[in-house]
C-alpha positions as CSV (number, residue, x, y, z in Angstrom):
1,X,-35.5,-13.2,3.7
2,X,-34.3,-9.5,1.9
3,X,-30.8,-8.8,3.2
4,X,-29.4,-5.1,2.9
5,X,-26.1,-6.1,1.5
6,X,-25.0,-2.5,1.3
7,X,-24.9,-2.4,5.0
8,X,-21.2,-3.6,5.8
9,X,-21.7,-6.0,8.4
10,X,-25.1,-7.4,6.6
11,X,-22.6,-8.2,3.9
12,X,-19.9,-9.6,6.1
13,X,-21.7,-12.0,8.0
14,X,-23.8,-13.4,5.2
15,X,-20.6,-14.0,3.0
16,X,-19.4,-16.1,6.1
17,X,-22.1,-18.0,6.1
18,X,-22.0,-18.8,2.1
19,X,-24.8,-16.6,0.4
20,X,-24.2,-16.7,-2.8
21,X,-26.7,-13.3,-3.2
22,X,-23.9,-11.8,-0.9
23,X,-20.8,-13.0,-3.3
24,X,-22.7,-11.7,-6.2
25,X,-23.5,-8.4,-4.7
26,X,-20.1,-7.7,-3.6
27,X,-18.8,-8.9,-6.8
28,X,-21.2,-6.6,-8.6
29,X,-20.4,-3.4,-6.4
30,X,-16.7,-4.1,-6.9
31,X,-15.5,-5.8,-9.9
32,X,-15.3,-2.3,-12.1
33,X,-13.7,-0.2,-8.8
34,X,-11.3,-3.2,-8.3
35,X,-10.1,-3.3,-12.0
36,X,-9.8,0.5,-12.6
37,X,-7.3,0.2,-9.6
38,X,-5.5,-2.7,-10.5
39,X,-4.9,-1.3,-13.8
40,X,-3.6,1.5,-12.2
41,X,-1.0,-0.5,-10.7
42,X,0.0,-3.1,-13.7
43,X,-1.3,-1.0,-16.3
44,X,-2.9,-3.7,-18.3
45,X,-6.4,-4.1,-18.6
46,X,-6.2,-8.2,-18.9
47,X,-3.7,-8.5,-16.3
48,X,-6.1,-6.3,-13.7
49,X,-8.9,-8.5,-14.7
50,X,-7.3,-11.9,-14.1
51,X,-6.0,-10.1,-10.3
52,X,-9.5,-8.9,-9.4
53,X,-11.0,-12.3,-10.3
54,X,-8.3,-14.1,-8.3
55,X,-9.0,-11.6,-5.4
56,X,-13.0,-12.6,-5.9
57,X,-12.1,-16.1,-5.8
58,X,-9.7,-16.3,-2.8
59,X,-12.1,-14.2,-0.8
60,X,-14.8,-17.1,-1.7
61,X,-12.9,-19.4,-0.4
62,X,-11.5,-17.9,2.6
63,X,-14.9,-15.9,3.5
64,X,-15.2,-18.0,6.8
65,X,-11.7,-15.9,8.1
66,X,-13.6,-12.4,6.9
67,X,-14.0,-10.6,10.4
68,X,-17.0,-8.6,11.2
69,X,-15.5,-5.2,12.0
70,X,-13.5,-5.0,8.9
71,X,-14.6,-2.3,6.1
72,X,-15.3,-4.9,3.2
73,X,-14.0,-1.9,0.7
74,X,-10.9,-1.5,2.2
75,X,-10.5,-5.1,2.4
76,X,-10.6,-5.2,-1.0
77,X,-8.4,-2.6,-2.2
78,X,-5.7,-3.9,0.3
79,X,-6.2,-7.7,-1.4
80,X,-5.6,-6.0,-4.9
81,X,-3.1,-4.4,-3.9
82,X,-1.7,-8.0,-2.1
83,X,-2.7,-9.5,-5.5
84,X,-0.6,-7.4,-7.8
85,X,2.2,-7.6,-5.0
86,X,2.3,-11.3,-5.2
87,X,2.2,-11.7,-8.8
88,X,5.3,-8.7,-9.4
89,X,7.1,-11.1,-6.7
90,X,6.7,-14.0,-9.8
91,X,8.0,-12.1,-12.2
92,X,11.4,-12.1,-13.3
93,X,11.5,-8.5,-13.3
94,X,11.8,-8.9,-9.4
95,X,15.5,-9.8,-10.2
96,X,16.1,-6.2,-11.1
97,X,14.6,-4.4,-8.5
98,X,16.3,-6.8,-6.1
99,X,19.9,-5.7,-7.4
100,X,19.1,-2.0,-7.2
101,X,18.3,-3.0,-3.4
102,X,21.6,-4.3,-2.9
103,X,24.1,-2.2,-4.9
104,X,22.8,0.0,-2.4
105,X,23.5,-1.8,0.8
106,X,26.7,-2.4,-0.8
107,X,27.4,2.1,-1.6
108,X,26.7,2.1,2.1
109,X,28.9,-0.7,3.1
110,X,31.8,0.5,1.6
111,X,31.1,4.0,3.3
112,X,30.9,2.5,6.6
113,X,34.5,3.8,7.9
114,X,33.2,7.4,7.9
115,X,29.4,6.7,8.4
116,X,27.3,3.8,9.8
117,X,23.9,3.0,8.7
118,X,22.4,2.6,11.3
119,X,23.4,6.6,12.2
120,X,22.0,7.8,9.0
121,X,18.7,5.4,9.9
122,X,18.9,7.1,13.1
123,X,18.7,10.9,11.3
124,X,15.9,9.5,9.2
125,X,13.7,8.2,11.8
126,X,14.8,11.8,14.2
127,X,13.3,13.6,11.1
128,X,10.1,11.6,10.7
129,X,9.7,12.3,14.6
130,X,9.8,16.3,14.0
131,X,7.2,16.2,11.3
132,X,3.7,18.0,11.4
133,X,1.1,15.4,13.5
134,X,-1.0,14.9,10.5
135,X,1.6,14.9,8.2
136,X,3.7,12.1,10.5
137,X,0.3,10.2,11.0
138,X,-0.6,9.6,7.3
139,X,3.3,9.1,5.9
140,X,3.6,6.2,9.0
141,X,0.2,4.6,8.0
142,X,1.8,4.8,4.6
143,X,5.5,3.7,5.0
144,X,5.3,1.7,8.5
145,X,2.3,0.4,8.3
146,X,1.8,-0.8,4.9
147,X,-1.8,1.2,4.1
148,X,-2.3,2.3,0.7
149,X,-3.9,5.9,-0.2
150,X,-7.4,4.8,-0.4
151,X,-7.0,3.3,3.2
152,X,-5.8,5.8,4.7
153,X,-8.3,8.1,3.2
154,X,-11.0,6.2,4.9
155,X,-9.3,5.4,8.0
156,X,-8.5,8.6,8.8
157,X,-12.3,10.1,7.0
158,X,-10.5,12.4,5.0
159,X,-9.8,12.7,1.0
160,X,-7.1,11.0,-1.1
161,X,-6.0,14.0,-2.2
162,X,-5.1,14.6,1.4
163,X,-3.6,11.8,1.6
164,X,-1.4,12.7,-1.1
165,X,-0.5,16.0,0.0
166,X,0.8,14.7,3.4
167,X,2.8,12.1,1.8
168,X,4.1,14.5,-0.5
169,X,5.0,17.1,2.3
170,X,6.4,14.1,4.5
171,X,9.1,13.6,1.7
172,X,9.9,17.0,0.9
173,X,10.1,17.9,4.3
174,X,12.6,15.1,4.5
175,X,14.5,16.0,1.5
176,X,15.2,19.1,3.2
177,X,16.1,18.4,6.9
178,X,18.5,14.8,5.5
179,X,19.7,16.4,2.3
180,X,21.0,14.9,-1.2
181,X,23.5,12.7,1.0
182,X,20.6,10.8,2.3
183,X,19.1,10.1,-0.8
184,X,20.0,6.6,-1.1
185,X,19.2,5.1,2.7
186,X,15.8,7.0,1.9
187,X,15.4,5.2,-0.9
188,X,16.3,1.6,0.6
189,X,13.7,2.6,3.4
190,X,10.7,3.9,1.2
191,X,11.1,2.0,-1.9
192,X,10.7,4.2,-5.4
193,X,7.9,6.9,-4.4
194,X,11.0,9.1,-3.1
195,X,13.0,9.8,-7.0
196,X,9.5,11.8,-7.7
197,X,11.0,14.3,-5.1
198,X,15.0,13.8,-6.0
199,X,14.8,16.9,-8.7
């Protein structure tokens, strides 16, 4: 029987049932996309390779979990993206992105008699609140719920430029309403992407 493997849940529910045709397909279809991003991420063409194989293989093996109404490609990009997540965790360079983390908690701690954390959390989360819809929508997708670019571009149907901009805006608007002062909790919250606006 011919299978249209480009139809999503074709795809889905014959990789469940073990169709090799299906594995190959989506290996096919995804193995150059899947690379070009990973290398964007470790930016090492080896290292990419040996992430999207190990994404290939785990999917293999846990295809029986794959549900029905997922979008295979964002699937994909998210297990990268878990991949390359898993195997910084490994690394030793970990270590020094973990004492950045706290020397921070620490700047804070020692502030504490004049200003609490959790007020300047509060202030943070007051100025997400006040930000455009579309613009609040696509930086909590981003920052609360985990979503990278590419699936919040097709979540929300719109381009990754977009996506981007919003992101972009979110922080700057942020920048703006908290001010140089909040630099730091902002940082401890969103992780790195926020020094690209600290200039």
């Amino acid at each position: 029987m011919m299978w249209d493997f480009s139809i999503n849940s074709v795809l889905i529910d014959q990789l469940e049932k073990g169709n090799e045709k299906a594995f190959s397909f989506l290996v096919d279809n995804y193995n150059h996309r899947l690379c070009v991003y990973a290398n964007s991420l470790v930016n090492d063409k080896v290292r990419a390779q040996d992430i999207v194989q190990n994404v290939f293989i785990k999917t293999w093996e846990r295809r029986e979990m794959l549900k029905n109404n997922l979008s295979i490609k964002g699937f994909m990009y998210r297990a990268v993206h878990n991949e390359f997540i898993d195997q910084y965790r490994s690394n030793k360079s970990l270590l020094a992105l973990e004492k950045l983390y706290v020397d921070t908690i620490l700047q804070f701690e020692k502030e504490s008699e004049s200003e609490k954390i959790e007020k300047i959390m509060n202030m943070v989360m007051c100025a997400i609140n006040e930000l455009p819809p579309k613009c609040q929508q696509i930086f909590l997708l981003s920052k609360k719920e985990g979503l990278d670019n590419i699936e919040i571009a097709e979540y929300l149907e719109i381009s990754r430029k977009t996506v981007e901009n919003q992101i972009t805006k979110a922080f700057a608007i942020l920048r703006e309403k908290l001010g140089k002062k909040y630099e730091m909790i902002m940082f401890l919250v969103f992780g790195s992407e926020i020094k690209g606006l600290a200039k």
